[in-house]
LOTOR-350250 format. One record per residue (C-alpha): residue in one letter; x, y, z; residue number from 1. Coordinates in nm, 3 decimals. Last residue first. Example, Ala and Ser with C-alpha at 12.3 -4.5 7.8 and 13.67 -1.06 7.14 Angstrom:
2
['S'; [1.367; -0.106; 0.714]; 2] ['A'; [1.230; -0.450; 0.780]; 1] 
//
This chain:
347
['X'; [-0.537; -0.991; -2.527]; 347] ['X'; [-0.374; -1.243; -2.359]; 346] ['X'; [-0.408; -1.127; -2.001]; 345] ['X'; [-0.294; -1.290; -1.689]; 344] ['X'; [0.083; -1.291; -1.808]; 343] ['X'; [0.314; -1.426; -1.496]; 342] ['X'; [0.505; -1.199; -1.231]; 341] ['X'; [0.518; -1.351; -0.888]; 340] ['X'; [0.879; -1.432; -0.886]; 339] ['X'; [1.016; -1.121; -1.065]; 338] ['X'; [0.841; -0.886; -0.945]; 337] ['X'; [1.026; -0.994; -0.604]; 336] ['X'; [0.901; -1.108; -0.253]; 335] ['X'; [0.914; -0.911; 0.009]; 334] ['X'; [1.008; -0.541; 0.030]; 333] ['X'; [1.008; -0.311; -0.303]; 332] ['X'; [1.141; 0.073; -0.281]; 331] ['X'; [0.933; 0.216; -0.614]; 330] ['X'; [1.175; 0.355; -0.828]; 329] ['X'; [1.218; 0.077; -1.094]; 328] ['X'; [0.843; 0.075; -1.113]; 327] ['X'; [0.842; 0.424; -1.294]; 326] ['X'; [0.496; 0.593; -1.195]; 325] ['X'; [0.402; 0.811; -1.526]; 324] ['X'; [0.115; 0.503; -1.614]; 323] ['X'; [-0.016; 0.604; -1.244]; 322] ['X'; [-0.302; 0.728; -1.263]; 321] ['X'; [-0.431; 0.651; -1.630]; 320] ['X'; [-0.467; 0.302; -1.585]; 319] ['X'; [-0.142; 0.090; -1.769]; 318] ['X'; [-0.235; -0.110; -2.098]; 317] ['X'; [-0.180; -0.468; -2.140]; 316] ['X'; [-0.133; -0.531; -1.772]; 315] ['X'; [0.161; -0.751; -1.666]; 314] ['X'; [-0.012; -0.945; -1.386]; 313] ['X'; [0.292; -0.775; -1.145]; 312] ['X'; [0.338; -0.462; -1.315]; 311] ['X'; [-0.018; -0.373; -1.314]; 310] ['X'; [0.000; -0.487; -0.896]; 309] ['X'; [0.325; -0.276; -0.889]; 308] ['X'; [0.135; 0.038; -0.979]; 307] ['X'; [-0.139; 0.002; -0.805]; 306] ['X'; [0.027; -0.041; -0.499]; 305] ['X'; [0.238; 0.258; -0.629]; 304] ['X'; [-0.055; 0.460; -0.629]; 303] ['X'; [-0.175; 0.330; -0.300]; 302] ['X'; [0.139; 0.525; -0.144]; 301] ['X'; [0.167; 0.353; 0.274]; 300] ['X'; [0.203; -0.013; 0.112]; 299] ['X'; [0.094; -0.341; 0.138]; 298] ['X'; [0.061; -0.597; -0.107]; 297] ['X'; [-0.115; -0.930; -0.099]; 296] ['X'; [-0.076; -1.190; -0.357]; 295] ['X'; [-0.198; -1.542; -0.469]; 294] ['X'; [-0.266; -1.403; -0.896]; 293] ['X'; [-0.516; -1.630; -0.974]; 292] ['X'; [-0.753; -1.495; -1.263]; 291] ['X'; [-1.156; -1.356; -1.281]; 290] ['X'; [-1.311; -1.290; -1.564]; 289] ['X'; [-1.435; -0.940; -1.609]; 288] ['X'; [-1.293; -0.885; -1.922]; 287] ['X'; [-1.016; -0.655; -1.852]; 286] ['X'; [-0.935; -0.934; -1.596]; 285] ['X'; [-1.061; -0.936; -1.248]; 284] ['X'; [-0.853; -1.084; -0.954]; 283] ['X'; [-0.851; -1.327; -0.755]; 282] ['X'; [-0.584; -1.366; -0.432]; 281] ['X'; [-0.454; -0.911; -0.483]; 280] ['X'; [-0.671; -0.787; -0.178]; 279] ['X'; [-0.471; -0.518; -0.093]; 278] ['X'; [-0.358; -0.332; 0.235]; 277] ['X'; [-0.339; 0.020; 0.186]; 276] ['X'; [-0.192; 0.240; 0.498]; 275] ['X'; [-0.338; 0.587; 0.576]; 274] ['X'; [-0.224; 0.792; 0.891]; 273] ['X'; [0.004; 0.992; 0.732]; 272] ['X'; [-0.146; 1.059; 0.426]; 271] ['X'; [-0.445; 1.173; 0.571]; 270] ['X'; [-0.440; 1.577; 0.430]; 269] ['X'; [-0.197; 1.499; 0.125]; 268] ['X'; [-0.540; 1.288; 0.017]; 267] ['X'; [-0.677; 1.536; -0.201]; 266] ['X'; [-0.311; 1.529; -0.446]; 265] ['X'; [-0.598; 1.215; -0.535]; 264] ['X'; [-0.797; 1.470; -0.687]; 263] ['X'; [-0.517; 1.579; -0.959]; 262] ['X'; [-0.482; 1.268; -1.045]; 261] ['X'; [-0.826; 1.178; -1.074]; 260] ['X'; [-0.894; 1.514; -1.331]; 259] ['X'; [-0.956; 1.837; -1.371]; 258] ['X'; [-1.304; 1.967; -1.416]; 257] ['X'; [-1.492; 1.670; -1.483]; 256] ['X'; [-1.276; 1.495; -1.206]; 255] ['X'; [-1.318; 1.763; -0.972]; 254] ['X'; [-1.723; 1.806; -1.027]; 253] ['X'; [-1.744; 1.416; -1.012]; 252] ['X'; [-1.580; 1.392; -0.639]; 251] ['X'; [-1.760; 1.735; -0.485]; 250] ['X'; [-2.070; 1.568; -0.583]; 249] ['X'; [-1.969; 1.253; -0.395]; 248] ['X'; [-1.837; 1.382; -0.099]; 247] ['X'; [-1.510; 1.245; -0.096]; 246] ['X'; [-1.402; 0.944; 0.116]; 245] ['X'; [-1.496; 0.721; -0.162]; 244] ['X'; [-1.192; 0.840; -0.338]; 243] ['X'; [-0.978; 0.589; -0.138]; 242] ['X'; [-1.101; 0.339; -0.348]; 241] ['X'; [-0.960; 0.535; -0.638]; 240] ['X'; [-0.625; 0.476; -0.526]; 239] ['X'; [-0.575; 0.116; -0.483]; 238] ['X'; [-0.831; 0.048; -0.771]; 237] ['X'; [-0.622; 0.170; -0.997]; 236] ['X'; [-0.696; -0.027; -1.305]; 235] ['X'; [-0.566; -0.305; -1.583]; 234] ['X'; [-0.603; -0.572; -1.393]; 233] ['X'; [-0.805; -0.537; -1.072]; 232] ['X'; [-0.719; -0.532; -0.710]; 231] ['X'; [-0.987; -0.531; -0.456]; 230] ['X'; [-0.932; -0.215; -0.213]; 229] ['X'; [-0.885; -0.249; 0.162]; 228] ['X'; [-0.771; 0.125; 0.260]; 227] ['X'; [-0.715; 0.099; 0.640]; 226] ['X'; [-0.751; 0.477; 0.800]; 225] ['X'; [-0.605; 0.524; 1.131]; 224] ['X'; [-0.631; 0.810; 1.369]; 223] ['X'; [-0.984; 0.832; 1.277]; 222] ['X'; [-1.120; 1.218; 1.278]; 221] ['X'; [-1.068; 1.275; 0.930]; 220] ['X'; [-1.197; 0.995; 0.761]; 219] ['X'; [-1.512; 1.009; 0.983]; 218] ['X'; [-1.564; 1.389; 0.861]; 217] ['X'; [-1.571; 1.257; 0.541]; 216] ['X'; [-1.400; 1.485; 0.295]; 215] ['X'; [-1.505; 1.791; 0.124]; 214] ['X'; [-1.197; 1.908; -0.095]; 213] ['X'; [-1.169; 2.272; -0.272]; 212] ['X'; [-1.172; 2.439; 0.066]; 211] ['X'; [-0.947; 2.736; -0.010]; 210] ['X'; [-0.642; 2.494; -0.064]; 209] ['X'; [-0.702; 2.170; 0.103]; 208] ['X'; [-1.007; 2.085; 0.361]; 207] ['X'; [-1.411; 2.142; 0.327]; 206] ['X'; [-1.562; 1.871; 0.602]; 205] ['X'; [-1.811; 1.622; 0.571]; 204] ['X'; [-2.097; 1.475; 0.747]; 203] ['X'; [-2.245; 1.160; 0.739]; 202] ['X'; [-2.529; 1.006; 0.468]; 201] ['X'; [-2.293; 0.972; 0.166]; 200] ['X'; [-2.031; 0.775; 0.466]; 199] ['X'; [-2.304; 0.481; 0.453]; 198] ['X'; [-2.173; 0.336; 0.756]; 197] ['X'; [-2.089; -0.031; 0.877]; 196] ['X'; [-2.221; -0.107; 1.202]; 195] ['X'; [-1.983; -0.349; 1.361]; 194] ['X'; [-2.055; -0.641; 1.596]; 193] ['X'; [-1.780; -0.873; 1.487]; 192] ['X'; [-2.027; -1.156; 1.305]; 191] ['X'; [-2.251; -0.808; 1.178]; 190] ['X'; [-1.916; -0.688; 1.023]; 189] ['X'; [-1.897; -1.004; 0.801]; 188] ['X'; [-2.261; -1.018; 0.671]; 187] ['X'; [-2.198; -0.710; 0.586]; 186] ['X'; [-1.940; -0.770; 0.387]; 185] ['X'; [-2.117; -1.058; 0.200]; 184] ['X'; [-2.130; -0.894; -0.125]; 183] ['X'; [-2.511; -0.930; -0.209]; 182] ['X'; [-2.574; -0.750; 0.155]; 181] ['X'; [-2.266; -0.429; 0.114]; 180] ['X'; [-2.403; -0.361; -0.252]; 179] ['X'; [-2.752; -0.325; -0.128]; 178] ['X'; [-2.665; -0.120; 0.148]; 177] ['X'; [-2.429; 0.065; -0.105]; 176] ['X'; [-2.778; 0.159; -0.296]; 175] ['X'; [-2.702; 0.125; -0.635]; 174] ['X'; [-2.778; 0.503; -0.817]; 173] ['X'; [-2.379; 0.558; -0.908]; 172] ['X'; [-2.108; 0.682; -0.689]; 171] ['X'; [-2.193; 0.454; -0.387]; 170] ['X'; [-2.073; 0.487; -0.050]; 169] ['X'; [-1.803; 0.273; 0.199]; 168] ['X'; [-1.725; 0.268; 0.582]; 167] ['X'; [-1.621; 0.075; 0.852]; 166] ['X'; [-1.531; 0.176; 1.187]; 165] ['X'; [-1.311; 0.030; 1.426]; 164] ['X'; [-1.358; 0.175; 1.809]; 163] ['X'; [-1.619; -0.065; 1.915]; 162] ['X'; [-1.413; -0.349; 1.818]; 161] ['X'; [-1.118; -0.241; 2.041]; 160] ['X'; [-0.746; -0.208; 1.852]; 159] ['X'; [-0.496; -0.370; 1.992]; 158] ['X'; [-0.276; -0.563; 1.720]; 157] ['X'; [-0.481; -0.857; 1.731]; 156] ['X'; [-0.781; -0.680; 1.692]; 155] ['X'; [-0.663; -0.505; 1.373]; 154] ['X'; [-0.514; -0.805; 1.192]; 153] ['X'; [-0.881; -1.019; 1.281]; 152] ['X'; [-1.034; -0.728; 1.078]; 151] ['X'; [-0.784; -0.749; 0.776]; 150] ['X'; [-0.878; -1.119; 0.801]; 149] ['X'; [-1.200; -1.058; 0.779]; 148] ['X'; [-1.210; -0.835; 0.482]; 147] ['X'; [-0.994; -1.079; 0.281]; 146] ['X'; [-1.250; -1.349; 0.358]; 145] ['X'; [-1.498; -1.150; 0.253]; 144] ['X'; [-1.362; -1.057; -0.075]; 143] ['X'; [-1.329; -0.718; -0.171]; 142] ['X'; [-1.575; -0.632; -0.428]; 141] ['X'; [-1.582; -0.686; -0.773]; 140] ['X'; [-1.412; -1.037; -0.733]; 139] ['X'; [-1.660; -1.216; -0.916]; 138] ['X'; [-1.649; -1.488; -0.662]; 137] ['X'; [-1.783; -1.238; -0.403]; 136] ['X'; [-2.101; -1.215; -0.474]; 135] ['X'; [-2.237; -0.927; -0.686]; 134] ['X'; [-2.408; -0.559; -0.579]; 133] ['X'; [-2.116; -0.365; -0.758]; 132] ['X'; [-1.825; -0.113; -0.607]; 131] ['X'; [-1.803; -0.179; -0.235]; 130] ['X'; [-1.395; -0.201; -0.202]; 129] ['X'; [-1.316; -0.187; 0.143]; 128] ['X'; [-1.255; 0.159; 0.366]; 127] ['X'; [-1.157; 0.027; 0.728]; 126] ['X'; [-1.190; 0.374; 0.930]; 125] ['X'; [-1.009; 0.285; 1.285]; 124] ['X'; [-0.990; 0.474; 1.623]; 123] ['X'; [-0.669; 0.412; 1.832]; 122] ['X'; [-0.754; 0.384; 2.182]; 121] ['X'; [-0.623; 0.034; 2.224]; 120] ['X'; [-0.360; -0.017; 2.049]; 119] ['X'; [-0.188; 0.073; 1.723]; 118] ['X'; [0.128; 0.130; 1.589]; 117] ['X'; [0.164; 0.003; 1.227]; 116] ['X'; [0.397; -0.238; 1.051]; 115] ['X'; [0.766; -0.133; 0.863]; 114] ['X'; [0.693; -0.213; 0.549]; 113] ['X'; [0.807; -0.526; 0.574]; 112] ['X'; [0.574; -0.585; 0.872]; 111] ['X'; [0.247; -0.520; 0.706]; 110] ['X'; [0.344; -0.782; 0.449]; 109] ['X'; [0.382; -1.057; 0.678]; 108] ['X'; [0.089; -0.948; 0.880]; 107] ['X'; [-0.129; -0.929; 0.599]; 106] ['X'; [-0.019; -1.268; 0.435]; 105] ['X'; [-0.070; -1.449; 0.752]; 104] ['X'; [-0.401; -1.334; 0.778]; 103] ['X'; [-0.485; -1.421; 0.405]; 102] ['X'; [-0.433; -1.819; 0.478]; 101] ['X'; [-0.393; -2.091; 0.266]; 100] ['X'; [-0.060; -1.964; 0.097]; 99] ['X'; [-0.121; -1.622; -0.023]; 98] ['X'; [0.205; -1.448; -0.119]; 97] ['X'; [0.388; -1.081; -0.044]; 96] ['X'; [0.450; -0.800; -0.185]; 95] ['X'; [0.565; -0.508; 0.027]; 94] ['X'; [0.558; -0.139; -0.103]; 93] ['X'; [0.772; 0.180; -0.024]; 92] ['X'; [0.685; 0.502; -0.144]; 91] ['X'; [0.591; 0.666; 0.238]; 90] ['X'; [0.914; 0.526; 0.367]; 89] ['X'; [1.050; 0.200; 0.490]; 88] ['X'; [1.152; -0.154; 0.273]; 87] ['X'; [1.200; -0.452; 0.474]; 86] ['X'; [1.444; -0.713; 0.446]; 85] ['X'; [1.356; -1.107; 0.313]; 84] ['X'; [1.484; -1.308; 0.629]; 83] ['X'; [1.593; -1.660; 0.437]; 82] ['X'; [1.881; -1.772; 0.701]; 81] ['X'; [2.172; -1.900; 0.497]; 80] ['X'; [2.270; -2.306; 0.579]; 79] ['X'; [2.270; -2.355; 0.180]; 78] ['X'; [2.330; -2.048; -0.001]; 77] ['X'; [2.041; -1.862; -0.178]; 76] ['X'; [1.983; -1.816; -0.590]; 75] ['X'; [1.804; -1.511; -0.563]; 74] ['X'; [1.458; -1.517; -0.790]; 73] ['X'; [1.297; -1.693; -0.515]; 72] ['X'; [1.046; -1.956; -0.485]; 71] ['X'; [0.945; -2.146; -0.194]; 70] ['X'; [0.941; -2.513; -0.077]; 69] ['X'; [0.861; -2.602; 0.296]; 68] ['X'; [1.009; -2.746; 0.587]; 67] ['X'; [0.873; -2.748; 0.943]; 66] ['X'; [1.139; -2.866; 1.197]; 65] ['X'; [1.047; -2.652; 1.459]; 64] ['X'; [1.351; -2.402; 1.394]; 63] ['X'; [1.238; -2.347; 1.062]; 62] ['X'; [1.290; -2.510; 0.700]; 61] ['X'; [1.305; -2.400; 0.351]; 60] ['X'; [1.363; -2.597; 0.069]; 59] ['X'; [1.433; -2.281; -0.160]; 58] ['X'; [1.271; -2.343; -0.591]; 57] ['X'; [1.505; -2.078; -0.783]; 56] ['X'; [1.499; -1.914; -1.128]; 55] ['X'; [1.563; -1.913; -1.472]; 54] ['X'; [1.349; -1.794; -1.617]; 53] ['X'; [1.093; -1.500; -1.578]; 52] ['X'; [0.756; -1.700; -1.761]; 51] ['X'; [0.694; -1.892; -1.437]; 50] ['X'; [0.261; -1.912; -1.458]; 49] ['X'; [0.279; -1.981; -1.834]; 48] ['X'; [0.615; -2.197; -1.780]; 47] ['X'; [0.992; -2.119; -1.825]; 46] ['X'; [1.267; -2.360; -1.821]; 45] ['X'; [1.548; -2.313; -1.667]; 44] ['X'; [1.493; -2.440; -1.291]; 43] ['X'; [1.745; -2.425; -1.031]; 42] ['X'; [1.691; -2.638; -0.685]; 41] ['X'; [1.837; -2.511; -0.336]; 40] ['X'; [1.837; -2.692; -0.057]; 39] ['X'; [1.843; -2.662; 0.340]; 38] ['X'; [1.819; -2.266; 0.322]; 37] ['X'; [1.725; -2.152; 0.674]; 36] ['X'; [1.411; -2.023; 0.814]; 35] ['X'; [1.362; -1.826; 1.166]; 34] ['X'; [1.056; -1.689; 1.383]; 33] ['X'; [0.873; -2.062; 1.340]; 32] ['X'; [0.501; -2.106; 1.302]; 31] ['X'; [0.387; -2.388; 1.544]; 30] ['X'; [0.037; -2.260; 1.634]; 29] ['X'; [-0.179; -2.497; 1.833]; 28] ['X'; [-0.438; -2.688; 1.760]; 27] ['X'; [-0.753; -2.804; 1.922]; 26] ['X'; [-0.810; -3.180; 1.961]; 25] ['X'; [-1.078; -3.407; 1.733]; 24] ['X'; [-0.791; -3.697; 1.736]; 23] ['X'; [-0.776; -3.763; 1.374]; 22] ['X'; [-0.931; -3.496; 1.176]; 21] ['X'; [-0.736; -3.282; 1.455]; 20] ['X'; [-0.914; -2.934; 1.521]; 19] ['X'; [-1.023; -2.609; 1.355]; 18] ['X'; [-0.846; -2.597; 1.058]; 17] ['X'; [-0.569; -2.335; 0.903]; 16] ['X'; [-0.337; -2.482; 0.626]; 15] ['X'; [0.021; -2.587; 0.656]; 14] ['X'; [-0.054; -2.860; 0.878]; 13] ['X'; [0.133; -3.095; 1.160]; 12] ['X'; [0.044; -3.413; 1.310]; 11] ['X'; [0.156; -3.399; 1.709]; 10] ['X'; [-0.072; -3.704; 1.770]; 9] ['X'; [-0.184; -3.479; 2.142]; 8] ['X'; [-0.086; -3.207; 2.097]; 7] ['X'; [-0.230; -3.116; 1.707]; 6] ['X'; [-0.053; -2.904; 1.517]; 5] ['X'; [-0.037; -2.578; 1.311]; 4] ['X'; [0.203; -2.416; 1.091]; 3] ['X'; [0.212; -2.062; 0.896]; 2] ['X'; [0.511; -1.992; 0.686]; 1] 
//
C-alpha cells in the first residue's frame, strides 16, 4: 500500500497529492517493502458487494508504521508477513486492487507475474482501447488516467519517451483521430510528447502459415507490445484489442470466414513480447452503464484476462472467446476471485 508524507509535520496519506494542505511542502514516498498481520476480523454475513461469505478484514501494517485494512479470503495469523506469491508462465494472471492510485496497481500486478525487462533501448507499442468517440466516464475507451499511469510504469522502468509508441485504428467509418480527441488520450500523449499513430495508415507485413495474417509492421518491430484494453462485462475486450494490429480488411475477411478464435491463434507470432495490462476501475455493463469493479489485472494470455475479468463481475453470459477457458486452470497471483467477486449485473 502506497504512503506519502510531508517532512516537515510528518502527516501521512494513503492517496497521491501534490504537497501538505497544511504546510504547502512536497512529499515523500513512505510505502513499506514488508506487511504483517496485526489483526484479523471474520465477517459472516454477506453483502451485495461481499456476496462470497465468510471471509476476512487483515489490519495490516508495514515497517513505517502505516496500517491499513484489507480483505482476504485466507484467514491469516497474527505476526505473519502478508507477501501474496506470484504466479509465472504464459497462462498466468495477477489481480490486483485500485486504491487511489492506478500506478501502484500496475506495478503491483506486473510484479506477480513475474514483471518485465526493459530499459533503455527497448522500443514500445502501447495498444489502448480506442473503440467510440465518447469521454471517458463512459468507459468505452481506456481511461486516461489508466493510460497515464501505464505510461509513467514504462518510464520508470527505463524505457525513453521517444522510443514508446502508441498506436490504435478504427474498424468502422469513425475516424480514430476523432475517437483519440473526444477520449482524452491524446490529450495524454501530447503532455509526454508522443505522436500517437493511426496504424490503418502504416505498413504491414503478411506472417503465419502462407501469409494468411497482415500485421502492423510497428507491432512487429517493437520489442515490447503493452496491450491496454478497457474491460467490459460480458466481452473480450482483452483479446480483441489486440486485433487492431491486423490490417483491417485482412481482420473482417478472417472472421467472416472463420472466426475470432481462430484469428487470435494470429498472435502466436508476438506472444512473447506481449503483456496485457487492464483497465478493470469502471466498467461497462451489458447495458452500457457503467459499474465499480477497483481492479487491475495483468497477464501475458489476454484470453484468460478476459476470462477472469467475466469471472470476476460474474457475467450473465460468457463472450464467445473464451467461454471453453476453465477458470480453475488459469495460475492466479494476487488477490483471489473470491475477494473481488460481487454481481454487477442483474439481468
Amino acid at each position: 500500500m502506497a504512503f506519502y508524507q510531508c517532512e516537515k509535520c510528518k502527516l501521512t496519506w494513503q492517496y497521491p497529492i501534490d504537497i501538505c494542505p497544511y504546510c504547502f511542502e512536497g512529499l515523500k514516498d513512505k510505502t513499506g517493502k514488508e506487511a504483517r498481520v496485526i489483526s484479523v476480523s471474520k465477517v459472516t454475513l454477506s453483502t451485495l458487494f461481499h456476496p462470497n461469505a465468510p471471509y476476512c478484514i487483515l489490519l495490516l501494517r508495514d515497517e513505517n508504521g502505516n496500517t491499513w485494512a484489507q480483505k482476504s479470503s485466507k484467514e491469516l495469523e497474527v505476526g505473519s508477513v502478508y507477501a501474496p506469491e506470484p504466479a509465472l508462465g504464459q497462462d498466468a494472471v495477477a489481480i490486483w486492487k485500485i486504491k487511489y492510485e492506478p500506478l501502484e496497481a500496475i506495478k503491483k500486478a506486473v510484479a506477480l507475474i513475474g514483471g518485465v525487462k526493459l530499459d533503455q533501448s527497448s522500443k514500445v507499442l502501447i495498444l489502448p482501447t480506442a473503440s467510440a468517440p465518447t469521454h471517458y466516464y463512459f468507459r468505452d475507451n481506456t481511461s486516461p488516467e489508466f493510460f497515464e499511469a501505464a505510461l509513467k510504469f514504462l518510464l520508470e522502468s527505463g524505457v525513453k519517451v521517444e522510443n514508446i509508441n502508441v498506436g490504435a485504428q478504427s474498424f468502422d467509418e469513425m475516424p480514430i483521430g476523432a475517437i483519440a480527441q473526444k477520449s482524452g488520450l491524446l490529450k495524454i500523449c501530447q503532455k509526454y510528447g508522443i505522436m500517437p499513430a493511426d496504424l490503418a495508415a502504416l505498413p504491414f507485413e503478411k506472417v503465419g502459415h502462407g501469409g494468411k495474417y497482415e500485421m502492423s509492421k510497428t507491432a512487429l518491430e517493437a520489442d515490447f507490445i503493452l496491450n491496454l484494453p478497457i474491460l467490459k462485462m460480458g466481452q473480450a475486450q482483452a483479446t480483441q484489442n489486440l486485433f487492431r494490429v491486423l490490417k483491417k480488411e485482412n481482420y473482417l475477411g478472417l472472421k467472416y470466414l472463420e472466426s475470432e478464435t481462430a484469428i487470435a491463434e494470429s498472435f502466436l507470432e508476438l506472444k512473447d513480447k506481449i503483456i496485457t495490462i487492464a483497465d478493470g476501475e469502471n466498467t461497462q455493463r451489458s447495458n452500457k452503464l457503467t459499474a465499480f469493479t477497483g481492479v487491475v489485472l495483468a497477464g501475458r494470455s489476454a484470453m484468460n484476462v478476459d476470462r477472469v475479468f467475466n469471472e470476476i463481475t460474474k457475467a450473465n453470459r460468457l463472450p464467445e472467446l473464451v467461454k471453453d477457458i476453465k477458470v480453475e486452470n488459469i495460475p492466479l497471483a494476487g488477490r483471489s476471485i473470491l475477494e473481488t467477486q460481487y454481481q454487477a449485473e442483474f439481468f
